[in-house]
Rosetta silent file (secondary structure, phi, psi, omega in degrees, C-alpha in Angstrom):
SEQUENCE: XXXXXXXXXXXXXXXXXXXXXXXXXXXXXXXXXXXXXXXXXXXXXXXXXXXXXXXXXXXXXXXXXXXXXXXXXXXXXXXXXXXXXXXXXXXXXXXXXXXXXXXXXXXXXXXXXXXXXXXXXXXXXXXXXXXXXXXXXXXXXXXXXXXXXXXXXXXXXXXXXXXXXXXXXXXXXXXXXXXXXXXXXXXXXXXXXXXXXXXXXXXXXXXXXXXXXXXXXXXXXXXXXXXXXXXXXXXXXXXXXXXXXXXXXXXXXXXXXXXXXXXXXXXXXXXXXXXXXXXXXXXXXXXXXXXXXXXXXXXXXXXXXXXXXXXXXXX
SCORE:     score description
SCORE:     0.000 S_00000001
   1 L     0.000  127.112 -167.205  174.106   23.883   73.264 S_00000001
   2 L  -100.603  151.498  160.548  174.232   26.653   76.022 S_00000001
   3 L   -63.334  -10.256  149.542  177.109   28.349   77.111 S_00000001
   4 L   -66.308   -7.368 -114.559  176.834   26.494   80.401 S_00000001
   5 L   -99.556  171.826  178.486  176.245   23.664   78.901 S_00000001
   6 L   -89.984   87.039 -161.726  178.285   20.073   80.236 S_00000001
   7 E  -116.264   83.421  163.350  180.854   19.872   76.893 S_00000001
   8 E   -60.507  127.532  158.791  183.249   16.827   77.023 S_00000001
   9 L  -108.057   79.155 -176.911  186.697   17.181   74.458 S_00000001
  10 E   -52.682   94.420 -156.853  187.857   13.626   74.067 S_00000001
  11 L   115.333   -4.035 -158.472  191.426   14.850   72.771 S_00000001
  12 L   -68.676  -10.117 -167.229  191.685   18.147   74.108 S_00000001
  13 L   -86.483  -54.077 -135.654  195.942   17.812   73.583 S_00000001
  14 L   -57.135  140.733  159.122  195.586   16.581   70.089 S_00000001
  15 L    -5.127  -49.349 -176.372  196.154   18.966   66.798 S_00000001
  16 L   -94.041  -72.204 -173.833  191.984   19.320   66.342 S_00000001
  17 H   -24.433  -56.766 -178.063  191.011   18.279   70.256 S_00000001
  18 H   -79.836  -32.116 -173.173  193.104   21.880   71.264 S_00000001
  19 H   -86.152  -38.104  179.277  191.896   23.817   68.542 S_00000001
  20 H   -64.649  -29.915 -142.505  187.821   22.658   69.313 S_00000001
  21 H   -86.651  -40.231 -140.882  188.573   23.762   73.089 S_00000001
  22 H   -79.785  -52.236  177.306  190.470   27.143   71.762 S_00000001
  23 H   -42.237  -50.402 -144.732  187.308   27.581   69.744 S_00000001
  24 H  -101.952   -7.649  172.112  184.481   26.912   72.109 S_00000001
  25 H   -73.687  -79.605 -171.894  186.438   29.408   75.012 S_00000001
  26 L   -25.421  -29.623 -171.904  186.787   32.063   72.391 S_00000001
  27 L   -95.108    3.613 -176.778  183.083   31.450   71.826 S_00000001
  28 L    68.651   37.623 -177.662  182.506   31.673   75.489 S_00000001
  29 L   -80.214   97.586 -169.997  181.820   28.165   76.279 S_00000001
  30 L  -110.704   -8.973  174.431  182.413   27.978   80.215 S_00000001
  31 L  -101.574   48.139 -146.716  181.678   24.726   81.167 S_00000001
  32 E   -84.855  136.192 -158.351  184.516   22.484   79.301 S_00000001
  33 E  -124.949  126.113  173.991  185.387   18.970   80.609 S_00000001
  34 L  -150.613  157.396 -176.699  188.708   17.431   79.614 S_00000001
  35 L  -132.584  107.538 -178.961  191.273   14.477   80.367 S_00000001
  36 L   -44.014  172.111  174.051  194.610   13.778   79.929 S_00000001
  37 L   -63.193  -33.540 -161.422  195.720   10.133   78.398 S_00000001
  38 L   -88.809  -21.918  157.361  197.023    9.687   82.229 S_00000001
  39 L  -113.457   35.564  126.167  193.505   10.318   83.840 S_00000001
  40 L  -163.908  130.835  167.861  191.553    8.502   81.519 S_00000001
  41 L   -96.820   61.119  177.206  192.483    6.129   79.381 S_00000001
  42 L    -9.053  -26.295  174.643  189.715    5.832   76.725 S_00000001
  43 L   -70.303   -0.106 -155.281  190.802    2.526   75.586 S_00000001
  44 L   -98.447  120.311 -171.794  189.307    1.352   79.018 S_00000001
  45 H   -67.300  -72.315 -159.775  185.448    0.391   78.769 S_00000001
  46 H   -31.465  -71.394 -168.890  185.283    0.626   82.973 S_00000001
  47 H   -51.925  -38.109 -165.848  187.414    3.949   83.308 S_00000001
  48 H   -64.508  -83.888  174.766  185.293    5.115   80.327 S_00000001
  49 H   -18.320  -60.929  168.528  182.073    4.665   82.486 S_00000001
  50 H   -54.994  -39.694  179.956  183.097    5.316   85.607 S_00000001
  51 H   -79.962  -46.283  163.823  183.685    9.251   83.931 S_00000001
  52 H   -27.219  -92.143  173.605  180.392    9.154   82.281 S_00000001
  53 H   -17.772  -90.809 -176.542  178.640    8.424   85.474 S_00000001
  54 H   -33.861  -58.741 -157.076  180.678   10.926   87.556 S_00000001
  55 H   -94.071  -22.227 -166.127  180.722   13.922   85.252 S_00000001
  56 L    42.990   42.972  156.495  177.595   13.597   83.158 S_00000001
  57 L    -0.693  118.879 -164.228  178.665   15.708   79.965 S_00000001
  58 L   -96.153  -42.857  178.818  175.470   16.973   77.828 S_00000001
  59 E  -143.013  160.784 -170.495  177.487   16.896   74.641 S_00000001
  60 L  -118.942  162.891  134.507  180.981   15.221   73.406 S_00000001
  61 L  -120.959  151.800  179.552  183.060   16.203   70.726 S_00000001
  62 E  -107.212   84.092  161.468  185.343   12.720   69.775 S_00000001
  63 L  -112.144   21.800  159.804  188.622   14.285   68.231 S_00000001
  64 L   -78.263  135.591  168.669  190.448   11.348   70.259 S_00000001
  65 L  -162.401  169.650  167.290  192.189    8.610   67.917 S_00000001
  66 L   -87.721  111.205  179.403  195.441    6.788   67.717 S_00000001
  67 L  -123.978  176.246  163.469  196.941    9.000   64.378 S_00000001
  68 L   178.605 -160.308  171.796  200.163    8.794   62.739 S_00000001
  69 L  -109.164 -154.173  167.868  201.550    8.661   59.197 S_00000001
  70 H   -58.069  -76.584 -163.286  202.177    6.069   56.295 S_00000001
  71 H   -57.630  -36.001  169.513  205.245    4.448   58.478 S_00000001
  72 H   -71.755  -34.689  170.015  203.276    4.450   61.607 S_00000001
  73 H   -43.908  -77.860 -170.149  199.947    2.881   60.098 S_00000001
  74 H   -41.046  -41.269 -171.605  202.620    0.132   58.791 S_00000001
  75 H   -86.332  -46.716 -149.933  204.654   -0.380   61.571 S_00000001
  76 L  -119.111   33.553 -153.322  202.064   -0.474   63.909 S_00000001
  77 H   -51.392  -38.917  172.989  198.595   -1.936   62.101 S_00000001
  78 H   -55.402  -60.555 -162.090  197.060   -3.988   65.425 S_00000001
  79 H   -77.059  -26.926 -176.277  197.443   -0.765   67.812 S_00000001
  80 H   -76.967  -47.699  168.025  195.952    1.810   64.974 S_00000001
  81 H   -87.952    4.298  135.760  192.697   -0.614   64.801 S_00000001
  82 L   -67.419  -85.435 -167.237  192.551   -1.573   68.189 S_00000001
  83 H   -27.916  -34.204  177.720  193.090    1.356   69.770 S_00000001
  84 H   -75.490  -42.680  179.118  190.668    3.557   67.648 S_00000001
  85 H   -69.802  -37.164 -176.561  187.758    0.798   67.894 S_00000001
  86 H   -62.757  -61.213  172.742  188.427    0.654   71.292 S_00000001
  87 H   -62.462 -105.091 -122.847  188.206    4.809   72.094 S_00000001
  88 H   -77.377    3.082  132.056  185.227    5.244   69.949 S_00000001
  89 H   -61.237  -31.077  177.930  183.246    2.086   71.299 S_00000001
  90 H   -77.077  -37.982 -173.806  183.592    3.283   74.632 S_00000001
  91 H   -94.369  -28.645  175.121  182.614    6.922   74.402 S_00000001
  92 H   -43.716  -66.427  175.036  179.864    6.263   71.752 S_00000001
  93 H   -60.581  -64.335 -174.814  178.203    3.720   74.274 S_00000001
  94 H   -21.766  -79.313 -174.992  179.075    5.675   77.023 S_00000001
  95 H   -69.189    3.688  161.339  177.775    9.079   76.243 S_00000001
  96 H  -106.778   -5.254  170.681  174.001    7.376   74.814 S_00000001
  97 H  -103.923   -4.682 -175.196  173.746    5.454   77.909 S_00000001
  98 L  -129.649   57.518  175.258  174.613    8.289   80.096 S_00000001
  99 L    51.109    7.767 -138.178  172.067   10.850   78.281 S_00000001
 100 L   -89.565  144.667 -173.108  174.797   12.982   76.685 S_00000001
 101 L   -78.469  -20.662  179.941  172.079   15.253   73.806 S_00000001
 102 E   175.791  129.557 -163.271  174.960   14.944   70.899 S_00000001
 103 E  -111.409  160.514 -167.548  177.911   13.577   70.210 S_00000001
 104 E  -111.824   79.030 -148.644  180.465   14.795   67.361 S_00000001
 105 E  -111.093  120.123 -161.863  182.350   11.824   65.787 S_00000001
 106 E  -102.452   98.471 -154.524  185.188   13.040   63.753 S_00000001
 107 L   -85.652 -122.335 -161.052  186.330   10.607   61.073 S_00000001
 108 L  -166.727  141.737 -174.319  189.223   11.403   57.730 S_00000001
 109 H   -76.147   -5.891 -176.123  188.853   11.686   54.388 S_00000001
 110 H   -78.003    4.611  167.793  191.451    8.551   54.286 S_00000001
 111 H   -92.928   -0.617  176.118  187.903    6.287   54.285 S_00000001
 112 L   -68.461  168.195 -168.654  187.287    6.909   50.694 S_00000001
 113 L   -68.739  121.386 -179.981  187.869    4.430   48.026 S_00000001
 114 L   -44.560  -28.996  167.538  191.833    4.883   46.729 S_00000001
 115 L  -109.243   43.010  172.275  190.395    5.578   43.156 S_00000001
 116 L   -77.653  165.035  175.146  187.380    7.484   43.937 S_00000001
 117 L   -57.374  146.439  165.012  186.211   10.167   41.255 S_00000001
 118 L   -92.011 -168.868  -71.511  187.462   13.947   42.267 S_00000001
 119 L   -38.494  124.708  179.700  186.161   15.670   44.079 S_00000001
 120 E   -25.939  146.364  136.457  185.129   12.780   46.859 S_00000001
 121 L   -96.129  133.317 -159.439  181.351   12.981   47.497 S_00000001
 122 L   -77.696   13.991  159.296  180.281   11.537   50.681 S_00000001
 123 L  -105.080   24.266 -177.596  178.284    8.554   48.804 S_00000001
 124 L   -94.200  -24.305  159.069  181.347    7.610   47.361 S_00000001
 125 L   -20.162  108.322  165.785  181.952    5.670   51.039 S_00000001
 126 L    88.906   33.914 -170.728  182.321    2.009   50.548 S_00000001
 127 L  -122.644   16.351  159.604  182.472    1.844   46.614 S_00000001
 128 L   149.466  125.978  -47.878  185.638    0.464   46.806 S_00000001
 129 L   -90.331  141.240  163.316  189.304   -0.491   47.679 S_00000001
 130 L   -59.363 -170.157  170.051  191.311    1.744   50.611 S_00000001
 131 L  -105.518  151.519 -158.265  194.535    2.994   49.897 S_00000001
 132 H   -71.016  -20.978  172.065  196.311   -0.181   51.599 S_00000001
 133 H   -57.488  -29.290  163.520  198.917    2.153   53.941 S_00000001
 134 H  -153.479   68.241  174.792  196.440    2.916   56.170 S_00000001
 135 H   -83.124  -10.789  151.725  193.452    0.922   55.951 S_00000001
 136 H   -56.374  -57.832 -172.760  193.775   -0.074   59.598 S_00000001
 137 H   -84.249  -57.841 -149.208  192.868    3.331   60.328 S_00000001
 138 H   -59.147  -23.474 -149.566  190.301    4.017   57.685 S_00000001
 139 H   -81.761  -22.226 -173.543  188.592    0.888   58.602 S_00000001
 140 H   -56.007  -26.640 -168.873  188.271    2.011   62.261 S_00000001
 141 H   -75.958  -28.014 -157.269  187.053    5.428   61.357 S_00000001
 142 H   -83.252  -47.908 -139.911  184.253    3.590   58.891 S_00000001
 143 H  -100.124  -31.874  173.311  183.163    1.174   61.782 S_00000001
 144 H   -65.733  -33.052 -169.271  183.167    4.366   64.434 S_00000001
 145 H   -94.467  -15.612  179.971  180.927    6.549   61.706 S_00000001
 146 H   -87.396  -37.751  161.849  178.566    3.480   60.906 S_00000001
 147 H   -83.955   74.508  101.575  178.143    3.171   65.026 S_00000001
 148 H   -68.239  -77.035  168.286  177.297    6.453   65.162 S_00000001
 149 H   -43.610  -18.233  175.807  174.675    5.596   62.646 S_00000001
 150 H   -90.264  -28.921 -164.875  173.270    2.680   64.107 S_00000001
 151 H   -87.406   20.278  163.720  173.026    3.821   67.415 S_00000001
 152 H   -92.484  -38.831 -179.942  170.947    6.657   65.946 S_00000001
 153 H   -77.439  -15.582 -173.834  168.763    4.607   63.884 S_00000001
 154 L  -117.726   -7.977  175.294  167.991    1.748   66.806 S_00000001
 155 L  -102.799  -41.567  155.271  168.408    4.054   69.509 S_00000001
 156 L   109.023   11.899  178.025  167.090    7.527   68.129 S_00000001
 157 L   -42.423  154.099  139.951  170.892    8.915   69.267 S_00000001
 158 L  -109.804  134.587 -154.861  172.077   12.140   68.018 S_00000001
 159 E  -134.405  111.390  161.538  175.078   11.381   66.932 S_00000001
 160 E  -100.046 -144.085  166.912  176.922   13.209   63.815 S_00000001
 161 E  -148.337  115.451  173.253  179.644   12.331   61.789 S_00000001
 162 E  -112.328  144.394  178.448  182.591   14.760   59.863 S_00000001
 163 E  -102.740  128.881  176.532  185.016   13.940   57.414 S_00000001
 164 L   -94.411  140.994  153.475  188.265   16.389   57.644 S_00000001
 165 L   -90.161 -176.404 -170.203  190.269   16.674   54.866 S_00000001
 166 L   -75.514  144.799 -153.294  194.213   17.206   55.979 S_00000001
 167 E  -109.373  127.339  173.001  194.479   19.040   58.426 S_00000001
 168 E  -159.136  174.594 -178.728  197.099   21.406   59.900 S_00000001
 169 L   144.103  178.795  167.465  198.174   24.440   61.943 S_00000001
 170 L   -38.530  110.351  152.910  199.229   25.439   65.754 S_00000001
 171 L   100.367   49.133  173.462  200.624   22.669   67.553 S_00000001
 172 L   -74.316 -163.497 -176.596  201.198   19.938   64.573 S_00000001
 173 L  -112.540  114.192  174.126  203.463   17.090   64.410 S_00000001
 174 L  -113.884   19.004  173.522  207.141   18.368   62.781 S_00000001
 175 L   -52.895   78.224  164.187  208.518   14.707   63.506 S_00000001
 176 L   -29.393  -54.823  171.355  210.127   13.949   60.176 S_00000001
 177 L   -29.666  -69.330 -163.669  209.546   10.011   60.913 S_00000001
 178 L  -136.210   34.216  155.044  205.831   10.607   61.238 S_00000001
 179 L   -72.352  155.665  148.454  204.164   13.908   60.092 S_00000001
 180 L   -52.320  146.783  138.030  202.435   15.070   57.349 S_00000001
 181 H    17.010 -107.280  178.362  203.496   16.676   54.526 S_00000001
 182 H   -61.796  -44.653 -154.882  203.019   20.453   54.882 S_00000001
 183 H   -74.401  -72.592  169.420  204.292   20.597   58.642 S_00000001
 184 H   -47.071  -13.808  114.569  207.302   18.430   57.579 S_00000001
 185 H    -5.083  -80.820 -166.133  208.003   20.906   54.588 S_00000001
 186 H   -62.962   -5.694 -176.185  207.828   23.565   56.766 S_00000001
 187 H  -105.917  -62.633  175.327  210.399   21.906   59.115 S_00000001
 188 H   -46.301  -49.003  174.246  212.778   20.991   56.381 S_00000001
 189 H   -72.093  -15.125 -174.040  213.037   24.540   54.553 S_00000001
 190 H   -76.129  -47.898 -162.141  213.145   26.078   57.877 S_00000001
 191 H   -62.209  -38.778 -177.728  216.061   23.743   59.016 S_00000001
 192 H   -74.834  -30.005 -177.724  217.956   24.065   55.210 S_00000001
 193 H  -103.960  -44.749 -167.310  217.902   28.330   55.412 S_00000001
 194 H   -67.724  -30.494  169.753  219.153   28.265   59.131 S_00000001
 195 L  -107.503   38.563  175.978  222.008   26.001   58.485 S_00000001
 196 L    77.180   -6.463 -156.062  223.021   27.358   54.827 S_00000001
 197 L   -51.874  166.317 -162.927  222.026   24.227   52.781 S_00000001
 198 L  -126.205   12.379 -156.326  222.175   24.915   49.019 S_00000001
 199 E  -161.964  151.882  153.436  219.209   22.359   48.541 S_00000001
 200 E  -163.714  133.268 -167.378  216.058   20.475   49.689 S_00000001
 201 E  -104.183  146.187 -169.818  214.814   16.975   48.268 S_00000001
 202 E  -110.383  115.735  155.117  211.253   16.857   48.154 S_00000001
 203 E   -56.187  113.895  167.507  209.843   13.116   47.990 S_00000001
 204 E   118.193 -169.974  173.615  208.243   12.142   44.902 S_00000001
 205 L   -95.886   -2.032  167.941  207.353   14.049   41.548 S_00000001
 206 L    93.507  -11.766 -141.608  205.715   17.004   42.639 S_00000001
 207 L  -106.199  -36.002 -175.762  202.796   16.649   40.745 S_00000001
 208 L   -47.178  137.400 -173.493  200.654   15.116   43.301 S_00000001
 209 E  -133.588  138.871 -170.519  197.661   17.423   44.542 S_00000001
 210 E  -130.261  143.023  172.853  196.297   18.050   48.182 S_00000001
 211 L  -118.950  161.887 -140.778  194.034   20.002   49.371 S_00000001
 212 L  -147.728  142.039  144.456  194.923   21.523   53.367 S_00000001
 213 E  -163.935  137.031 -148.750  192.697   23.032   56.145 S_00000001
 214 E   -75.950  162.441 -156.507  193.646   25.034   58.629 S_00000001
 215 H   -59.595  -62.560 -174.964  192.598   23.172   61.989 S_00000001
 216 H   -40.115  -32.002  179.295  190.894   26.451   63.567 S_00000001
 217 H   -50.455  -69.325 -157.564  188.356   26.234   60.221 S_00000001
 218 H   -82.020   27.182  167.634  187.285   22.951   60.971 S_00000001
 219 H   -95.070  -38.041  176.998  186.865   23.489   64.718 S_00000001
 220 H   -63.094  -25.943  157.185  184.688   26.584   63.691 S_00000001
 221 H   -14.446  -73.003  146.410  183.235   23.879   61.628 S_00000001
 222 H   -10.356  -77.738 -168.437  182.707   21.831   64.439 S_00000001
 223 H   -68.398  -21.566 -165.242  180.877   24.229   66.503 S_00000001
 224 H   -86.075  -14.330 -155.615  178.817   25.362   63.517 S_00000001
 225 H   -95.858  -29.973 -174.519  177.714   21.790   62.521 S_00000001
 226 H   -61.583  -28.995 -127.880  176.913   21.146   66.754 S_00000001
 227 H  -115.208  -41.637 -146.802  174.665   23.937   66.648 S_00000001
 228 H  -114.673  -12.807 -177.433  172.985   23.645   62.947 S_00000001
 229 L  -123.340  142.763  160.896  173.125   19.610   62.171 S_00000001
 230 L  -156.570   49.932 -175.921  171.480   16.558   62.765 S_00000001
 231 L  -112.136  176.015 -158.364  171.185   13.954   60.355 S_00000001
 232 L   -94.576   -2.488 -170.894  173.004   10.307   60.231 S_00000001
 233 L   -95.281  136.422 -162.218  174.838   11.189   56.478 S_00000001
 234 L   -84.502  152.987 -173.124  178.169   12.206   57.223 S_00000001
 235 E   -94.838  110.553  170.667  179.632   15.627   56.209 S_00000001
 236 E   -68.923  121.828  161.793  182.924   16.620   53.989 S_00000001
 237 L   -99.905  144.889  166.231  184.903   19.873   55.760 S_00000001
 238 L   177.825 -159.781  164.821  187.283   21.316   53.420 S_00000001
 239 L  -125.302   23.609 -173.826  188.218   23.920   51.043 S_00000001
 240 L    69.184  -46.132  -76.355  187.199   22.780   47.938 S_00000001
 241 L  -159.043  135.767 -174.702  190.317   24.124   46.725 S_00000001
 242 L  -141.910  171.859  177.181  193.675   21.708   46.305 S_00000001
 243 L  -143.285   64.179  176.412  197.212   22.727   45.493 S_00000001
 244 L    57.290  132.730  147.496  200.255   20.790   43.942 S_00000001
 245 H   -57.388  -93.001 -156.424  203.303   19.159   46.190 S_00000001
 246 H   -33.123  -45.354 -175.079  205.971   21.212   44.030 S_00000001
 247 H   -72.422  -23.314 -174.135  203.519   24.442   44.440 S_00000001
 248 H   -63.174  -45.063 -161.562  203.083   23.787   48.050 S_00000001
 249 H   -76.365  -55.292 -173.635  207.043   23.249   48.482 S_00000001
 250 H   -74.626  -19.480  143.162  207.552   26.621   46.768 S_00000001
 251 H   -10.626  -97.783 -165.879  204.811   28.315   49.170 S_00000001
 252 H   -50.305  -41.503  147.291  206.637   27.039   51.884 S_00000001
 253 H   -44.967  -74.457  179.828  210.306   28.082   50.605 S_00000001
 254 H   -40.477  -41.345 -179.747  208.903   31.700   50.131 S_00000001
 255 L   -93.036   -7.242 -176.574  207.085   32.013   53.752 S_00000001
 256 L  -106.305  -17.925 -179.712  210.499   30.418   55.610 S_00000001
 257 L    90.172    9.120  160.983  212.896   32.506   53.590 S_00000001
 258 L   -83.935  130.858  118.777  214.807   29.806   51.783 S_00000001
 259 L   -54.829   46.212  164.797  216.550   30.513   48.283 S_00000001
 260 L  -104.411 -165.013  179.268  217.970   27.415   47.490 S_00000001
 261 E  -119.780  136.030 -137.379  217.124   24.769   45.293 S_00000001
 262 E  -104.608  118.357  166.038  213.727   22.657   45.608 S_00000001
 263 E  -107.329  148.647 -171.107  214.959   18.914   44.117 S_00000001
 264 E  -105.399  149.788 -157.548  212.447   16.474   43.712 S_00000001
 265 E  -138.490   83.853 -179.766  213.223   12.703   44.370 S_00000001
 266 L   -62.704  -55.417 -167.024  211.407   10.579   41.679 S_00000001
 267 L   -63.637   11.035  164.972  212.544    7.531   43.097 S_00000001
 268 L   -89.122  156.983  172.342  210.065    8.008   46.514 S_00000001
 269 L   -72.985  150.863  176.851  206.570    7.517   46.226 S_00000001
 270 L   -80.668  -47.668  179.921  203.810    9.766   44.964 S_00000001
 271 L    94.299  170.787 -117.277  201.035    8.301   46.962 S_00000001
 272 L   -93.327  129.718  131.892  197.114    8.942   45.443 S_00000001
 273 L    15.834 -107.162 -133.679  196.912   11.516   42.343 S_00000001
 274 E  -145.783  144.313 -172.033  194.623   13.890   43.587 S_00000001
 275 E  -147.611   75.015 -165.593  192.873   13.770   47.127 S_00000001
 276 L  -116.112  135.821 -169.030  189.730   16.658   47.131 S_00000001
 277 E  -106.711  164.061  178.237  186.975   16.030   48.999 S_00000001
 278 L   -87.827   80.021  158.299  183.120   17.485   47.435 S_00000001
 279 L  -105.224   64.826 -171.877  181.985   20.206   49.902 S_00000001
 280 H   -94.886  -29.941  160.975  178.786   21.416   48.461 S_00000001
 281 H   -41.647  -61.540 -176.433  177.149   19.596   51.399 S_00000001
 282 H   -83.256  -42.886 -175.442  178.703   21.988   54.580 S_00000001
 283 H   -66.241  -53.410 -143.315  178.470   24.597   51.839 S_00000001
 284 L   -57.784  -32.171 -155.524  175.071   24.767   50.788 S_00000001
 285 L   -72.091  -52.344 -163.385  174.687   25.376   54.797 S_00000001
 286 L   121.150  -22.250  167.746  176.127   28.405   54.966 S_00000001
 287 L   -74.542  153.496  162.542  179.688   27.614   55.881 S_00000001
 288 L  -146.113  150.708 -170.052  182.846   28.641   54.565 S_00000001
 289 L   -66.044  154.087  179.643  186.511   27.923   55.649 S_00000001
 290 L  -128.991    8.297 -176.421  187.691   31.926   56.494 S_00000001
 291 L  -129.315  121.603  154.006  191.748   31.365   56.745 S_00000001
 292 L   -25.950  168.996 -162.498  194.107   31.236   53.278 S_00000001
 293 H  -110.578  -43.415  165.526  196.221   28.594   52.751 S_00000001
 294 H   -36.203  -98.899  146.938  199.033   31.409   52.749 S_00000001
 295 H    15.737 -101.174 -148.558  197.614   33.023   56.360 S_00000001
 296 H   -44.107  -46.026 -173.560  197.702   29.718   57.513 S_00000001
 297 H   -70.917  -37.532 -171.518  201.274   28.398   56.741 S_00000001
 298 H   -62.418  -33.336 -177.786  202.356   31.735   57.473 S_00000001
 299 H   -84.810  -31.454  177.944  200.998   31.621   61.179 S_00000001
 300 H   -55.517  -60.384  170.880  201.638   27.725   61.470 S_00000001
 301 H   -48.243  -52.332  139.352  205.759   28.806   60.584 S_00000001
 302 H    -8.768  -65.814 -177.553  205.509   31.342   63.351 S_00000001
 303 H   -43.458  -79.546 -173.466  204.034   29.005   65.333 S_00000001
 304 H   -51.932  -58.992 -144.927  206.911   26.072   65.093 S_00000001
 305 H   -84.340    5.032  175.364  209.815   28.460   64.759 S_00000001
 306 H  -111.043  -47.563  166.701  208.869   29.946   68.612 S_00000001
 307 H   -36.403  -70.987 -161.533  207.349   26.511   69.933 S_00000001
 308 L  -106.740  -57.263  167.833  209.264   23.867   68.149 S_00000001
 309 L   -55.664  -38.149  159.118  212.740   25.057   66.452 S_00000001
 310 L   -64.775  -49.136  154.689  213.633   26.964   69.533 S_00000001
 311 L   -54.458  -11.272  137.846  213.076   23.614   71.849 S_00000001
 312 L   -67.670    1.795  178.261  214.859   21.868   69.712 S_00000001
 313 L   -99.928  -24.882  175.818  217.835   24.334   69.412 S_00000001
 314 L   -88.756  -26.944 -159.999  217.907   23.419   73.384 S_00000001
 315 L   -52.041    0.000    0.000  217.765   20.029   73.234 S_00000001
């Protein structure tokens, strides 16, 4: 991949899709091809084509999907597994029928088995039940990284496939209804020191362990894996490294400046144990994530309170 090179971002809005673009300029990438949802609609095979043809793209990265949290997966199960099977049949086919030299298909660590052994290991794929909240999306992600694989094995595609573990950073989702975790944290203690509160209920028992990386990591990821990989077994990004809800919540009190009191709400769900994915694969490589989990939150809280807390102070 040249720095001229024809570089479709499928996604370019999205939490990762802006962070690959933010990457590959910084890296001096000048020839970058991107589309809003309102001038192409990826679910569209035709419209799909029709851009193929016209632009002819050399390499993709696929950070497009339909994403959302435990209530949207629920609420919505038909549109998370159409809609995903739909984008990533279309650009998959697309870009090997229209030459493109390698495409980048970015699944979630949400396809592993709900009880796999810690840390996940990427043969642990298919050995055994989802977790059932959002097995719509896992299954889409499984059937997007297995066509990857086929059309490499009957076609000779290069195609590769990464597993993210959660993901966060500039320009998240701080929608209580349907964020993650850390961003919604980081929205609640911010909201709780600016209006006085003497409190903040946490869902669940605290106990629960995640491991976070920030989005810019895995985009350098991203670019490092375009440049350095090309086999059909798909690849864990992550940080090895996991941390508590309850330690995470007091993080996140400490970088927003609240001094209240963190209550915990046993009667909400915990949701899996422990969720670490096994990156001895991308290590062994030569990569390593280069921003703290501290760093990170600290610049994501930055981020939101000039971005998000201020529009919303307007509203």
């Amino acid at each position: 991949m040249t720095k001229d090179s024809k570089i479709f971002i499928a996604g370019h809005r999205g939490l990762v899709g802006s962070a690959i673009v933010r990457k590959l300029q910084a890296a001096g990438y000048t020839h970058l091809i991107t589309r809003t949802r309102n001038e192409l609609d990826l679910r569209n095979q035709a419209a799909v084509e029709r851009f193929f043809a016209e632009t002819q793209p050399t390499y993709v990265f696929l950070a497009a999907a339909r994403v959302g949290g435990i209530l949207a997966n629920s609420t919505y199960p038909a549109d998370f597994i159409r809609d995903n099977l739909q984008i990533q049949t279309n650009v998959i086919d697309a870009a090997y029928r229209f030459g493109v030299k390698k495409l980048l298909f970015l699944g979630s660590s949400c396809i592993y088995p709900k009880h796999a052994p810690q840390p996940m290991k990427e043969e642990y794929l298919l050995t055994g039940a989802l977790e059932p909240t959002n097995e719509w999306y896992a299954v889409a992600k499984i059937a997007g990284l297995k066509l990857c694989q086929a059309y490499r094995r009957q076609y000779g595609f290069n195609a590769i496939c990464l597993m993210p573990t959660n993901l966060y950073g500039p320009g998240d989702n701080f929608d209580l209804e349907t964020s993650h975790v850390l961003p919604a944290l980081i929205r609640k203690f911010h909201e709780a020191k600016t209006q006085g509160a003497k409190q903040v209920v946490v869902w669940g028992t605290g106990t629960p362990r995640r491991e976070f990386l920030h989005v810019d990591d895995l985009a350098d990821a991203c670019l490092f894996l375009m440049q350095h990989y090309n086999d059909e077994d798909i690849i864990n990004v992550g940080t090895g490294k996991d941390i508590s809800i309850r330690e995470l919540a007091e993080l996140i009190a400490e970088i927003t400046g609240f001094s209240g009191e963190i209550v915990f709400d046993t009667s909400k769900p915990d949701g899996t144990p422990r969720k670490l994915l096994d990156v001895s694969r991308l290590w062994a490589m030569g990569w390593r994530p280069k921003i703290g989990l501290r760093e990170g939150i600290e610049e994501t809280y930055h981020w939101y309170v000039t971005h998000y807390a201020e529009k919303a102070m307007h509203v």
